[in-house]
Every structure is written in structure tokens, then in C-alpha cells.
C-alpha positions as CSV (number, residue, x, y, z in Angstrom):
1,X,167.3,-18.4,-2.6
2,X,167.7,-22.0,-0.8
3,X,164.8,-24.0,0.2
4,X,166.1,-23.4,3.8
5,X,165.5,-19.7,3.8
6,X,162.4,-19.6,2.4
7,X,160.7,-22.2,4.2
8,X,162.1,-20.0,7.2
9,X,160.2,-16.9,5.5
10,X,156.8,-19.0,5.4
11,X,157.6,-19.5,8.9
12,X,158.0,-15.9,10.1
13,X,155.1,-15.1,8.3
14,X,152.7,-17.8,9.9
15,X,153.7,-16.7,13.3
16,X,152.7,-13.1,12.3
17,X,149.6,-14.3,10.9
18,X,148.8,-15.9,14.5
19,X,149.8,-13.1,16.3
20,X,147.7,-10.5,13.9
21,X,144.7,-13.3,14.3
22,X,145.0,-13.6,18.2
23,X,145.1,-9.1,18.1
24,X,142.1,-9.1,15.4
25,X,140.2,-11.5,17.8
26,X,141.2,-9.1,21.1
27,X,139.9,-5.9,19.3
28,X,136.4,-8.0,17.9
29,X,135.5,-8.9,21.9
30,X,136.4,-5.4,22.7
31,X,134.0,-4.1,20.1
32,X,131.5,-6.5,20.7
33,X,131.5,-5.3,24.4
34,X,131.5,-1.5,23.4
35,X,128.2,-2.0,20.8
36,X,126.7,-4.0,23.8
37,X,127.3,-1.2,26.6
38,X,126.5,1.4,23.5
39,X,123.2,-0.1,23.1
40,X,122.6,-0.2,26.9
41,X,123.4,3.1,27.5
42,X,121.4,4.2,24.1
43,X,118.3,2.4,26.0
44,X,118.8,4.1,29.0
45,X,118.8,7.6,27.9
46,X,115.7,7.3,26.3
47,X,114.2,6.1,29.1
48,X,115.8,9.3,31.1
49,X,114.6,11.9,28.4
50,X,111.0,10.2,28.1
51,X,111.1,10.5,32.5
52,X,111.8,13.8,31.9
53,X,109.7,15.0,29.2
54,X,106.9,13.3,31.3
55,X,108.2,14.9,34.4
56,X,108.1,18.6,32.4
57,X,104.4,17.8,31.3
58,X,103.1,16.5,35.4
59,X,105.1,19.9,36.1
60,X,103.4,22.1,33.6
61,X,99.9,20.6,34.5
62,X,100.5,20.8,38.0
63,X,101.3,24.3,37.4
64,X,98.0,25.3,35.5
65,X,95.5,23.3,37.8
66,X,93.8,25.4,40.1
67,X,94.4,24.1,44.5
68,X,90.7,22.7,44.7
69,X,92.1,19.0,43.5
70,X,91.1,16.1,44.5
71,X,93.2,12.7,45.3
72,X,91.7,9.8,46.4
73,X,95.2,8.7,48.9
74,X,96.8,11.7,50.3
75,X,99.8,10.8,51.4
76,X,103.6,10.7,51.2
77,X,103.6,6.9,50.5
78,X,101.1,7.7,47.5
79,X,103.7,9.8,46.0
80,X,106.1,7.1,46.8
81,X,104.7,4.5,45.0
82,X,103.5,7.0,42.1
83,X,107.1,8.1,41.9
84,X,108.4,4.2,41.5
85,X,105.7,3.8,39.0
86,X,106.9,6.8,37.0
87,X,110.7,5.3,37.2
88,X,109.8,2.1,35.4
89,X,109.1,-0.1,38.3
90,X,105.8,-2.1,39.1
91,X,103.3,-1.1,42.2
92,X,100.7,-4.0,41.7
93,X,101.0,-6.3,44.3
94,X,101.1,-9.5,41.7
95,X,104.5,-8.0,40.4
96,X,105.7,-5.4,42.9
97,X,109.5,-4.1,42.5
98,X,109.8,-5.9,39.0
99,X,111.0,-3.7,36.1
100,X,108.1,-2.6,33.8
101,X,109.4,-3.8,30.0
102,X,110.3,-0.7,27.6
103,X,107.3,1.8,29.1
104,X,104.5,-0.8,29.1
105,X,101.6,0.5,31.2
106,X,100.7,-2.2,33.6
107,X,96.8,-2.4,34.2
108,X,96.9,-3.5,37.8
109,X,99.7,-0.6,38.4
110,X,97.2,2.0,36.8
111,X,94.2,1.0,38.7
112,X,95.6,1.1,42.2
113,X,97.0,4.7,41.1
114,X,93.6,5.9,40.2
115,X,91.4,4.4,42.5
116,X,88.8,6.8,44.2
């Protein structure tokens, strides 16, 4: 083999290096981005089967207390704000509308929900 053919060779094969590199480096943002949204997604449904687990056990305690119960607001816009508290969401006026962090229980949220 001549000098000439294999420094051709070396040639070839660099390019296909590149092009494998610039393919590898494609497929590592794409999987990057799918572990991300994985993760997301992961989060999110348990936050949907922990709102309905506690949306089973209001149901099942709604069902077994008796009609004499007592609620300190009556009100549609009481059940509004309880149902945005249940979602995730604050109710307090200091943060109203923010996003409660994984499930905390916010202080201020829970005494304006039971006040009497």
C-alpha cells in the first residue's frame, strides 16, 4: 500500500469519526431531554395519585359523617379556595396563587381553612 492511499484511509475514517461524534452528541441531548421530561412526568403523577388517594379518603369520610356538620364558611367560594388548596396551590394571602413545594402544608393556608 502507498503512503497516498493510506493517508486517504486515515482520512475517511476521521470524517466518520466526526460524523459518528456529531450523531452520538444528537442522541445524548435527545436523552438528556427524555430523562428531564421522564422525571417531570414521574413527579407529576405522584402528585395526581396522592390528589386522588386524598380525594378517595374526603369521599369516604364524607360518606360516613352523619348531615348535622358544621362549617364555619358555607359557601361555594369556600369550596373554591379549599379545592385550589387541595391542587397544590396557596390560599394565604401572603402567597396566594403560588405553587405549594412537593405537598408542604402551608400554616397560614391551614388556618384560614379551619377557622371557626
Amino acid at each position: 500500500m502507498d503512503k497516498k492511499a493510506i493517508f486517504t484511509q486515515v482520512s475517511q475514517l476521521e470524517e466518520r469519526l466526526g460524523e459518528l461524534h456529531h450523531e452520538l452528541r444528537g442522541l445524548k441531548e435527545q436523552l438528556a431531554y427524555l430523562i428531564e421530561e421522564n422525571h417531570y412526568l414521574h413527579i407529576e403523577n405522584e402528585n395526581l395519585r396522592e390528589r386522588l388517594e386524598a380525594q378517595e379518603e374526603i369521599q369516604e369520610v364524607g360518606d360516613k359523617k352523619t348531615v348535622n356538620v358544621k362549617k364555619s364558611f358555607v359557601g361555594e367560594g369556600y369550596d373554591n379556595l379549599a379545592r385550589l388548596y387541595q391542587e397544590g396551590f396557596h390560599i394565604c394571602n401572603t402567597h396566594y396563587g403560588s405553587i405549594r413545594s412537593d405537598g408542604d402544608d402551608c400554616l397560614f393556608c391551614l388556618s384560614f381553612l379551619h377557622q371557626k
